[in-house]
VOPA-513423 format. One record per residue (C-alpha): residue number from 1; residue in three letters; x, y, z. Coordinates in Angstrom, 2 decimals. Each point is the difference from the previous one (the first is absolute). Layout:
residues N
+-----+------+---------+---------+---------+
: seq : type :       x :       y :       z :
+-----+------+---------+---------+---------+
: NUM :  Ala :       X :       Y :       Z :
...
+-----+------+---------+---------+---------+
***
This chain:
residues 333
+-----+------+---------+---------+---------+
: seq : type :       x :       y :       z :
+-----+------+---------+---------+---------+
:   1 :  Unk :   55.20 :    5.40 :  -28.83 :
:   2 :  Unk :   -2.74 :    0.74 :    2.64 :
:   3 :  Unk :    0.78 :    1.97 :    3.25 :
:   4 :  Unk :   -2.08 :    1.44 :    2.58 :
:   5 :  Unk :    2.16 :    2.58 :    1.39 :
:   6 :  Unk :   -2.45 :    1.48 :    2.23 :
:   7 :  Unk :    0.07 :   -3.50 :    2.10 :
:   8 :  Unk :    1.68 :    0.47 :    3.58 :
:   9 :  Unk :    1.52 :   -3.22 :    1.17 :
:  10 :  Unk :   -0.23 :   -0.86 :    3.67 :
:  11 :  Unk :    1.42 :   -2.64 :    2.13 :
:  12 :  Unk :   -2.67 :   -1.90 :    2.35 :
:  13 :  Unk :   -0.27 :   -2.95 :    2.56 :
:  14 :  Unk :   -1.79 :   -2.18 :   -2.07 :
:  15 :  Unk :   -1.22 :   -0.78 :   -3.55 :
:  16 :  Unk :   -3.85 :   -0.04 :   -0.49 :
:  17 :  Unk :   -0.40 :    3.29 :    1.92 :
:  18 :  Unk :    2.94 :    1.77 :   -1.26 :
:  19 :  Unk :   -1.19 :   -0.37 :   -3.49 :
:  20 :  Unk :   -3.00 :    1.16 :    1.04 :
:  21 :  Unk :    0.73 :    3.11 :    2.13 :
:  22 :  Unk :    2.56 :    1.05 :   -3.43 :
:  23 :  Unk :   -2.81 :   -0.77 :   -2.47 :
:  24 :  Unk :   -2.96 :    2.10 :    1.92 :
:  25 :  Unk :    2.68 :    2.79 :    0.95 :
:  26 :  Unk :    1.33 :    0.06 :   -3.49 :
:  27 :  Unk :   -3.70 :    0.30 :   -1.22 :
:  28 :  Unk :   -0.79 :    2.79 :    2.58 :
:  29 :  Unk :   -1.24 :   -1.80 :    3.28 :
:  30 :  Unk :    3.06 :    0.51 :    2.12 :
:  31 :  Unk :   -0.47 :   -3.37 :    2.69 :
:  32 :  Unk :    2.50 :   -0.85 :    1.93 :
:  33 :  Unk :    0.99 :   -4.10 :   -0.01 :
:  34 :  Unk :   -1.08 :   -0.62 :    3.72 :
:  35 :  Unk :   -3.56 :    1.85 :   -1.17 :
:  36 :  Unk :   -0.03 :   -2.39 :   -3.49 :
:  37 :  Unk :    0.76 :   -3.05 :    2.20 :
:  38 :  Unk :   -2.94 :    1.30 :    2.74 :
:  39 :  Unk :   -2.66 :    0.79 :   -2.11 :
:  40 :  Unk :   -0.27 :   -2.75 :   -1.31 :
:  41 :  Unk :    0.05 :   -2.21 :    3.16 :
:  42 :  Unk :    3.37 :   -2.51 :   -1.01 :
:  43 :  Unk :    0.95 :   -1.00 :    2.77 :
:  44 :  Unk :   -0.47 :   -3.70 :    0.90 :
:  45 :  Unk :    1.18 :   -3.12 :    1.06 :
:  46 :  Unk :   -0.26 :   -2.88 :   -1.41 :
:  47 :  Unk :    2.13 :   -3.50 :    0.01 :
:  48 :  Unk :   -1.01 :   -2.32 :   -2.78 :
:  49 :  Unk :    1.57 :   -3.80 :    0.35 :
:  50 :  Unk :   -1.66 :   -0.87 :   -3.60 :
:  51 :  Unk :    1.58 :    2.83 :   -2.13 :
:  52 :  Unk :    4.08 :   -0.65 :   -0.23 :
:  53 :  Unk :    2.37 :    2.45 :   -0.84 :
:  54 :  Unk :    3.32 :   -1.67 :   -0.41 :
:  55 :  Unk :   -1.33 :   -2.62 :    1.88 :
:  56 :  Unk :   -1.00 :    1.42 :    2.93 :
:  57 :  Unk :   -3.96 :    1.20 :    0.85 :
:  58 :  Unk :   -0.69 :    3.59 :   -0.79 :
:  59 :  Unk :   -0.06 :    2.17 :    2.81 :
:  60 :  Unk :   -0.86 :    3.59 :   -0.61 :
:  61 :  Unk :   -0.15 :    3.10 :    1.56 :
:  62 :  Unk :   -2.21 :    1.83 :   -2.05 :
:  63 :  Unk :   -2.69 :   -0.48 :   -2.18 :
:  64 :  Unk :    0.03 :   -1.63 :   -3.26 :
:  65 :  Unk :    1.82 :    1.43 :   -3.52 :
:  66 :  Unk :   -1.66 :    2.55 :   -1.59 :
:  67 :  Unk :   -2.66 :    0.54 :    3.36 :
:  68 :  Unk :    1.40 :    3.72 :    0.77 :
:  69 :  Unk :   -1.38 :    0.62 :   -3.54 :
:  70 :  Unk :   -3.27 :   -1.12 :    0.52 :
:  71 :  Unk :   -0.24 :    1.02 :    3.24 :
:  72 :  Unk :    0.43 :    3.98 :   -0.96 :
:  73 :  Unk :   -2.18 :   -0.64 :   -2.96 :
:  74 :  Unk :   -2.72 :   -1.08 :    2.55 :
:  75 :  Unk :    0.71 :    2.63 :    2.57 :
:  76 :  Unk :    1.14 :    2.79 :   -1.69 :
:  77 :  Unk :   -1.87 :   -0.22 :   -3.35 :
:  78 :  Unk :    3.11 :   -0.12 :   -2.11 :
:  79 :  Unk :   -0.07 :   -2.46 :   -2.85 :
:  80 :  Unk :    2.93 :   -1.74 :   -1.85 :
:  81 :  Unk :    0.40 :   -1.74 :   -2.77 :
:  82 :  Unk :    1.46 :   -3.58 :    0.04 :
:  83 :  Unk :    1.25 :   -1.72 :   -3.25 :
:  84 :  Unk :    1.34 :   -3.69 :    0.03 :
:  85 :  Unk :    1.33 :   -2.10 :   -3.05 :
:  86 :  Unk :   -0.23 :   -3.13 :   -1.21 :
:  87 :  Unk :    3.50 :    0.41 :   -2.94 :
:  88 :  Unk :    3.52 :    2.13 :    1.69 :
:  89 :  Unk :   -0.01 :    1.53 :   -3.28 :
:  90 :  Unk :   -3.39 :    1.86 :    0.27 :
:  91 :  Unk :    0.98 :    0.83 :    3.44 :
:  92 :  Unk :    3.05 :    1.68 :   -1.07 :
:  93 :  Unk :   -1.69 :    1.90 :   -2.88 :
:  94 :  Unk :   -3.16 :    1.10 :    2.29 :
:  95 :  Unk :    2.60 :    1.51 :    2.35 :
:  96 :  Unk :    1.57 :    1.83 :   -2.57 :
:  97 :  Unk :   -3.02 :    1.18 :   -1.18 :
:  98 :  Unk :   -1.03 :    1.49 :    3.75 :
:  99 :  Unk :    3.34 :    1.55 :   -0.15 :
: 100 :  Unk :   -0.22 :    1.95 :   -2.84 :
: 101 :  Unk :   -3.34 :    1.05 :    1.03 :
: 102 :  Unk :    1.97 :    1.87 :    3.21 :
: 103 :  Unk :   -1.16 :   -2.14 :    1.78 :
: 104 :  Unk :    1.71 :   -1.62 :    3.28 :
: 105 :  Unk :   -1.06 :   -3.33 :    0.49 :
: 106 :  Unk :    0.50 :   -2.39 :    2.97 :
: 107 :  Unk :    1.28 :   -3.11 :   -0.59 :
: 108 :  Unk :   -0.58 :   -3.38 :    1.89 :
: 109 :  Unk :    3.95 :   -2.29 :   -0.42 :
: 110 :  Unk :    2.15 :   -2.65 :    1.65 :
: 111 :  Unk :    2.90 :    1.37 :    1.99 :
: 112 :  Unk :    1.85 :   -3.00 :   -1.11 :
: 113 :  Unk :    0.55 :    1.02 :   -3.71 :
: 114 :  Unk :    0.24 :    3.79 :    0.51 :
: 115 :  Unk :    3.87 :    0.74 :   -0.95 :
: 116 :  Unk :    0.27 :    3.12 :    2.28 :
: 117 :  Unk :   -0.39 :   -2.10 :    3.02 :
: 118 :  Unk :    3.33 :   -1.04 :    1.90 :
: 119 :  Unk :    0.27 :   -3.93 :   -0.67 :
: 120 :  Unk :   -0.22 :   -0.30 :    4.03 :
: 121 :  Unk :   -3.49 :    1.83 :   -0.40 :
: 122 :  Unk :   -1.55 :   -2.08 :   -2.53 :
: 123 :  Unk :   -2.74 :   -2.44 :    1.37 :
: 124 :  Unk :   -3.01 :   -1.53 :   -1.87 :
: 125 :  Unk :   -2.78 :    2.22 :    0.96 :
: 126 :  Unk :   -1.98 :    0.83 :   -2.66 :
: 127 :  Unk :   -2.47 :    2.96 :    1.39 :
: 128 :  Unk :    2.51 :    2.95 :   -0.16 :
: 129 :  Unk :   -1.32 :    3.28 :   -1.08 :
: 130 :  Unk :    1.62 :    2.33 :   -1.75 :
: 131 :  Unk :   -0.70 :    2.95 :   -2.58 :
: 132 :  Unk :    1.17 :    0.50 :   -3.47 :
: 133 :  Unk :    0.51 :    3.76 :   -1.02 :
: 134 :  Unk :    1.56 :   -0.33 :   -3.34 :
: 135 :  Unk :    2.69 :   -1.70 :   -2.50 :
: 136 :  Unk :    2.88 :    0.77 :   -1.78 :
: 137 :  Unk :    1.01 :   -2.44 :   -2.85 :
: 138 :  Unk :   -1.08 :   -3.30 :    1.81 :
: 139 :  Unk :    1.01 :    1.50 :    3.03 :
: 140 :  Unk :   -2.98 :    0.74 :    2.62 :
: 141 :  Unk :    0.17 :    2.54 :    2.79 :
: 142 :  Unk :   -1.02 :   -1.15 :    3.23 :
: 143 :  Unk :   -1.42 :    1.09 :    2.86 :
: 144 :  Unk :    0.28 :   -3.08 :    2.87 :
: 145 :  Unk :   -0.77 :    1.18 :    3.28 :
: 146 :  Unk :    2.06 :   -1.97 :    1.72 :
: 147 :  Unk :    3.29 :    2.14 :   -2.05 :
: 148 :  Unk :    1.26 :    3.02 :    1.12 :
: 149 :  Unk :    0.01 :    1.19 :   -3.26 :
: 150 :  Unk :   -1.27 :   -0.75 :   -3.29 :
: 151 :  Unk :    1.42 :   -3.48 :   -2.11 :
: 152 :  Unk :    0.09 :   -1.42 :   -2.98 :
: 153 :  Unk :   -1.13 :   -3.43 :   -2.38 :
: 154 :  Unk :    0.59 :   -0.83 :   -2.91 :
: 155 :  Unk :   -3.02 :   -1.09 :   -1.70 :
: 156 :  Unk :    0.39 :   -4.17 :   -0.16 :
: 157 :  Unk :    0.75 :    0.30 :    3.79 :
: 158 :  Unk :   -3.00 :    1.97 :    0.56 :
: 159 :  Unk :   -1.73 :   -1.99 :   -1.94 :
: 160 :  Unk :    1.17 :   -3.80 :    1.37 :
: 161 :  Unk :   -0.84 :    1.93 :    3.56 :
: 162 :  Unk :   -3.49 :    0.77 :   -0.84 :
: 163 :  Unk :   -0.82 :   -3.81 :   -1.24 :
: 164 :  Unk :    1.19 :   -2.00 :    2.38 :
: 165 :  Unk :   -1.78 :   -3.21 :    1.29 :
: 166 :  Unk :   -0.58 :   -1.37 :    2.93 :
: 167 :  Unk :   -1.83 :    1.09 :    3.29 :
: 168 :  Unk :   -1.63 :    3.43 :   -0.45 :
: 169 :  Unk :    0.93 :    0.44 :   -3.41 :
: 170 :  Unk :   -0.35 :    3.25 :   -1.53 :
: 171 :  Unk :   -1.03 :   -0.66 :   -3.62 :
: 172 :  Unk :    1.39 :    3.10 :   -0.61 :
: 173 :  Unk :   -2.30 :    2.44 :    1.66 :
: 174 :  Unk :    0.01 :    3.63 :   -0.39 :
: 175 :  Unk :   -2.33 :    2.87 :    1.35 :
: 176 :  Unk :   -0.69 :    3.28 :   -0.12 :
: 177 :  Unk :   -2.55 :    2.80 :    1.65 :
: 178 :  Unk :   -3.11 :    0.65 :   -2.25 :
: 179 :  Unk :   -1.57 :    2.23 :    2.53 :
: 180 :  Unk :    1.24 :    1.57 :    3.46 :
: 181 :  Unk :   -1.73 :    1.66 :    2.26 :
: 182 :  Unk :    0.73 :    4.00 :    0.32 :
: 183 :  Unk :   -0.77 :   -0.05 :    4.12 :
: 184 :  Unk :   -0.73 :   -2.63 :    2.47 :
: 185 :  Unk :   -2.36 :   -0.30 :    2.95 :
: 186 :  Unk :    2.52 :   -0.82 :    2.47 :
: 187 :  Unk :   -1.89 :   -0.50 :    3.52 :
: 188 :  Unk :   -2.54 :   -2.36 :   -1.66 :
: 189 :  Unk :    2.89 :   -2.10 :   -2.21 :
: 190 :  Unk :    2.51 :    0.11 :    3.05 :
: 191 :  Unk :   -2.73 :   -1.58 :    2.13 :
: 192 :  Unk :   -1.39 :   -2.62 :   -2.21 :
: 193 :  Unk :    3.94 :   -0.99 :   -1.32 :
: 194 :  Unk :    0.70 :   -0.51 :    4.00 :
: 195 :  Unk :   -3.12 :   -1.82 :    1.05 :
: 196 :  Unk :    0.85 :   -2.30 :   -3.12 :
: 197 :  Unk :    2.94 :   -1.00 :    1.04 :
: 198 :  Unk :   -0.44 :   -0.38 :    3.23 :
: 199 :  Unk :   -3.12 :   -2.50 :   -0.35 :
: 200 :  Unk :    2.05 :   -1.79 :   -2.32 :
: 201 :  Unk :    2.67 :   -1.11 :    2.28 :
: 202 :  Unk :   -2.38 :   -0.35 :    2.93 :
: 203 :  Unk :   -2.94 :   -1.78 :   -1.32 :
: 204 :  Unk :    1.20 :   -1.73 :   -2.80 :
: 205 :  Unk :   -2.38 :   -3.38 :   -0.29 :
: 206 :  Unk :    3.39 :   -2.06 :   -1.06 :
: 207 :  Unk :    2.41 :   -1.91 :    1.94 :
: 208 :  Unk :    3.06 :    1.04 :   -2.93 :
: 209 :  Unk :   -0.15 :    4.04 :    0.38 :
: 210 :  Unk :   -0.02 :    3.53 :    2.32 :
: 211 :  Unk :    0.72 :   -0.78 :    3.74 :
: 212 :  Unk :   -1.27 :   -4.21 :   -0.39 :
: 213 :  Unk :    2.86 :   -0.09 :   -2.59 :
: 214 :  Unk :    2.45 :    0.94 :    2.47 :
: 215 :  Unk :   -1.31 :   -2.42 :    2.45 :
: 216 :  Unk :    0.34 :   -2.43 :   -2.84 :
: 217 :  Unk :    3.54 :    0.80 :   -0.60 :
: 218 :  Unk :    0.86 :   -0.20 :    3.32 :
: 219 :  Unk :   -1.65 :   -3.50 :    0.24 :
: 220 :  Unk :    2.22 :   -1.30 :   -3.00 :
: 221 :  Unk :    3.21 :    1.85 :    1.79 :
: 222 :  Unk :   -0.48 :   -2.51 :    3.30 :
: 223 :  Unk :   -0.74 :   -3.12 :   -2.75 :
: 224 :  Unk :    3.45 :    0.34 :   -1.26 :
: 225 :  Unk :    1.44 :   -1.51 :    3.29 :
: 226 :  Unk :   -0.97 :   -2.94 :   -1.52 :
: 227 :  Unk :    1.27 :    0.49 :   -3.37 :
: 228 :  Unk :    3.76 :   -0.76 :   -1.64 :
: 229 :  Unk :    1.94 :    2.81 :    1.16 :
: 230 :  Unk :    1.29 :    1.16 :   -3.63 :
: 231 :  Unk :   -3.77 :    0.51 :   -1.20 :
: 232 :  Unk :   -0.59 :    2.07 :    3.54 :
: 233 :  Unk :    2.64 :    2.26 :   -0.78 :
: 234 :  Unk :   -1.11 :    0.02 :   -3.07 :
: 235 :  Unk :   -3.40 :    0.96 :    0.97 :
: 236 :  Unk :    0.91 :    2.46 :    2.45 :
: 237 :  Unk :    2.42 :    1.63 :   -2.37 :
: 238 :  Unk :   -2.71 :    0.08 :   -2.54 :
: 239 :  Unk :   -2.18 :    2.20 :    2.76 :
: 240 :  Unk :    2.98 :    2.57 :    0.32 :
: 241 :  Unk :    0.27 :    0.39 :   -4.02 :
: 242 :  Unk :   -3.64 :    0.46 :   -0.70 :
: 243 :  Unk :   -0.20 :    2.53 :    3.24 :
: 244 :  Unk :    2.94 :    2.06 :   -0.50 :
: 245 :  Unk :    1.19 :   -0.09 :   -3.89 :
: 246 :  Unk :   -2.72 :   -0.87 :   -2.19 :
: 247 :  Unk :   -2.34 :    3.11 :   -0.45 :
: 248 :  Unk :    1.25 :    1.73 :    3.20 :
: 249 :  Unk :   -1.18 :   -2.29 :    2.48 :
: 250 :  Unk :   -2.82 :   -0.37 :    3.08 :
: 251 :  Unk :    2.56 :    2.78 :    1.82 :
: 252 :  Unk :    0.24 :    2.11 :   -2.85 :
: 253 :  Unk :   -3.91 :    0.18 :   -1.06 :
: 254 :  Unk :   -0.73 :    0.79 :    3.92 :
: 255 :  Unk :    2.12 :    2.80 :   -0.43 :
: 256 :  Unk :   -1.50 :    1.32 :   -3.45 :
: 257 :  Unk :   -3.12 :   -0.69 :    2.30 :
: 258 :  Unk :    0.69 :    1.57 :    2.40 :
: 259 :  Unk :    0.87 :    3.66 :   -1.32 :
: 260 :  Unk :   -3.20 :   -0.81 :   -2.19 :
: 261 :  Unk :   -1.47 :    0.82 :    3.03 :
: 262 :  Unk :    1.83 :    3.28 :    1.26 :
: 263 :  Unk :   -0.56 :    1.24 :   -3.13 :
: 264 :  Unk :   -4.09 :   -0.85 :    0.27 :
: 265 :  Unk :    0.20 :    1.51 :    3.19 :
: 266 :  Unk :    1.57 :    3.61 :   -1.07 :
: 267 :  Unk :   -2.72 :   -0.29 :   -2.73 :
: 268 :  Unk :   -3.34 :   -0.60 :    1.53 :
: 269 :  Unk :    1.42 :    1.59 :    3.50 :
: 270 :  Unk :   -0.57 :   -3.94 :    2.27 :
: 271 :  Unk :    2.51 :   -0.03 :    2.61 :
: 272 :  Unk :   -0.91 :   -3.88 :    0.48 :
: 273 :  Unk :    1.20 :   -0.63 :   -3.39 :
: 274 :  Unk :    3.81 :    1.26 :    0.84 :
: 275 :  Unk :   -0.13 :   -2.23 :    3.44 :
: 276 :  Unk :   -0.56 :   -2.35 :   -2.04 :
: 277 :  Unk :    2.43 :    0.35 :   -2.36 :
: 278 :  Unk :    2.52 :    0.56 :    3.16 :
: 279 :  Unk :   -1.08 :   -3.79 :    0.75 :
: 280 :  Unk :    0.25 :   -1.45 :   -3.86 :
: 281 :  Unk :    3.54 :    1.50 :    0.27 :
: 282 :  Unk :    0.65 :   -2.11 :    3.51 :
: 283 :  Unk :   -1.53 :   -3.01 :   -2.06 :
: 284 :  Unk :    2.09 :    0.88 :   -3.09 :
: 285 :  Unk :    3.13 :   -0.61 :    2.84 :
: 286 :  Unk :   -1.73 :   -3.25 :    1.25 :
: 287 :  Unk :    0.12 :   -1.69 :   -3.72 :
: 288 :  Unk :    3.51 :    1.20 :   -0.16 :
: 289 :  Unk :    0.65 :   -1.75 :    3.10 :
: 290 :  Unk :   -1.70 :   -2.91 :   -1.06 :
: 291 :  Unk :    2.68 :   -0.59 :   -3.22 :
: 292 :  Unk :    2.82 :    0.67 :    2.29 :
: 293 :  Unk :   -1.05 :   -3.10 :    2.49 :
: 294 :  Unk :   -0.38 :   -2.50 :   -2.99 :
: 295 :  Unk :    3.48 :    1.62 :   -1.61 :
: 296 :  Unk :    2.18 :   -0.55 :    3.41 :
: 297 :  Unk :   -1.66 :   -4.08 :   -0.23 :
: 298 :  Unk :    0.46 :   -0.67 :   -2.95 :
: 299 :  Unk :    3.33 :    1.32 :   -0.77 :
: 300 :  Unk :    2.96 :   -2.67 :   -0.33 :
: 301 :  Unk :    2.08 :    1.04 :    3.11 :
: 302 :  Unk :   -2.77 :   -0.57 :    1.72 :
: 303 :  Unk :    0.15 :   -3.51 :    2.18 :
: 304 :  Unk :   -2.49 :   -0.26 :    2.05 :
: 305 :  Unk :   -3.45 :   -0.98 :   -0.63 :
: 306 :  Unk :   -2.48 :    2.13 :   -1.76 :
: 307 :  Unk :   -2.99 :    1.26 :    2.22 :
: 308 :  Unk :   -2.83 :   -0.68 :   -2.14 :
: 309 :  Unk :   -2.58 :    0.94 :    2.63 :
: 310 :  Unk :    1.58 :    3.32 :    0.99 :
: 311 :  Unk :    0.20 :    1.06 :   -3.67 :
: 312 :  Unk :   -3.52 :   -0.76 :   -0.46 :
: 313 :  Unk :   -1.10 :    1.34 :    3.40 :
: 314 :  Unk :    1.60 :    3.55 :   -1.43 :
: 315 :  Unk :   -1.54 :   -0.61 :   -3.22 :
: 316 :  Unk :   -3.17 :    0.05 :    2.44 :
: 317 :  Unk :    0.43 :    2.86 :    1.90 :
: 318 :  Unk :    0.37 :    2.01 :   -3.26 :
: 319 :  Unk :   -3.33 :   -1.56 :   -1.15 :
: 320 :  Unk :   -1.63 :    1.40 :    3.52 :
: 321 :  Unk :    1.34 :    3.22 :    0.01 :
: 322 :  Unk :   -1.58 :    0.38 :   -3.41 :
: 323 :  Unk :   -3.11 :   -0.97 :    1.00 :
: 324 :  Unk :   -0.42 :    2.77 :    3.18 :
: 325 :  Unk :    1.31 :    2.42 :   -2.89 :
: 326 :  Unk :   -2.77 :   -0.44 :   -2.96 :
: 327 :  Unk :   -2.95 :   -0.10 :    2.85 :
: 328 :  Unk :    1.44 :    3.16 :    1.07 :
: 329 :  Unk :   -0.07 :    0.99 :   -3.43 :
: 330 :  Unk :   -3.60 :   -1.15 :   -0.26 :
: 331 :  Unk :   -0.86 :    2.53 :    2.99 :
: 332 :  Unk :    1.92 :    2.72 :   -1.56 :
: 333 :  Unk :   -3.02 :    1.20 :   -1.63 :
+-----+------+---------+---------+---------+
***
């Protein structure tokens, strides 16, 4: 039996940086999830016709799996250990091992095989984080930020969720700090986190990501006019899914963004920083708006023709607003 009683579950908006605002808290860097997701400049855009997830393109919201983890260890000097595995058995017994070390150790999974997920919940993703704090029996204790409170898995189910195949599988990663930092230079990591991201949506050299990718998207929205009308529904319903459920969404992550930036403000005293944040709220409410037009076209009561061109002409309004905001955060310094 391992337990780490001293471990203080909380619940968060999303995955990646909940595990990692728990994990540096728990190890005595107290950062709040918006600062985790900040500092280390996730937020993105990107649409990506080539990669399929259930048969639809990728289109995501934030940066990669596993990026918030690199990106502290590059801005805030903390570095993690990251173990992957070739056999589920040596998986199983390396997390074991971690555990009765007192360790906690994040975990990457699929939702799809994790049994404490309601059936209606269960998707194939396989890039959620969570953190294992100990095990009773084969029973592990879980702390998944997306739960109110702490779960539990039995070790085969833990196990089949840490193996799965397919798009962005995990080979049953784990990781762990080996080294965080005692203090951090906030005005100089705040700057260079924002600067990041904001050069990355605006001057991104490809066609497929930041503000172009929106652009993009909105392109392929006014192309479905000439598509079969079950794939366009389809499609569109595919856009609402992978903005508002899957990993909290383009309206969510503006949000986390957003008081990101109230908080940097209150830190490093730049009253630019909480206008902004003001406006990444606005935007957070123009995403939001965004689902709502494709969900009223696409649902079945709905007879009349779907407006292709006004969804997409909202999609680019969004992507224009944006802009004005990172080149005002580009100023803010």
């Amino acid at each position: 039996m391992t337990n780490n009683s001293q471990f203080k579950h909380q619940h968060y908006a999303h995955c990646e940086s909940g595990v990692m605002s728990s994990m540096l808290t728990h190890h005595g860097l107290p950062l709040s999830e918006p600062m985790v997701f900040g500092l280390s400049s996730a937020l993105v855009f990107a649409y990506l016709p080539f990669v399929k997830l259930s048969g639809m393109p990728l289109i995501a919201y934030r940066s990669m799996p596993k990026s918030i983890m690199k990106g502290l260890q590059k801005n805030i000097g903390l570095k993690m250990k990251l173990e992957k595995f070739s056999k589920p058995e040596q998986g199983t017994k390396r997390l074991d091992e971690l555990l009765e070390q007192g360790k906690i150790v994040g975990a990457q999974t699929s939702v799809f095989w994790l049994p404490y997920f309601p059936e209606e919940m269960r998707f194939h993703f396989n890039a959620h984080n969570l953190i294992v704090v100990g095990k009773k029996h084969d029973s592990y204790k879980i702390s998944d930020p997306v739960f109110e409170h702490l779960v539990e898995a039995e070790e085969k189910a833990l196990q089949k969720a840490r193996f799965v195949k397919g798009v962005m599988a995990p080979k049953g990663s784990l990781y762990y700090p080996t080294y965080i930092p005692e203090t951090i230079d906030y005005p100089k990591v705040i700057e260079k986190s924002i600067k990041k991201t904001a050069k990355t949506m605006l001057k991104t050299p490809v066609p497929i990501a930041g503000l172009k990718g929106m652009h993009f998207l909105a392109k392929h929205i006014r192309q479905l006019e000439n598509k079969d009308e079950h794939y366009a529904k389809l499609f569109l319903g595919h856009i609402i899914r992978m903005q508002e459920e899957i990993g909290t969404g383009g309206a969510g992550f503006r949000y986390i963004y957003a008081s990101f930036l109230q908080e940097a403000s209150d830190l490093i005293k730049n009253d630019k920083l909480k206008t902004a944040s003001s406006e990444m709220t606005v935007i957070g409410d123009e995403w939001r708006e965004f689902a709502l037009l494709i969900a009223k076209a696409i649902r079945p009561r709905n007879k009349k023709a779907i407006e292709f061109d006004a969804i997409a002409a909202k999609l680019e309004s969004v992507a224009e607003q944006e802009k004005q905001l990172y080149q005002s955060l580009l100023r803010a310094f």
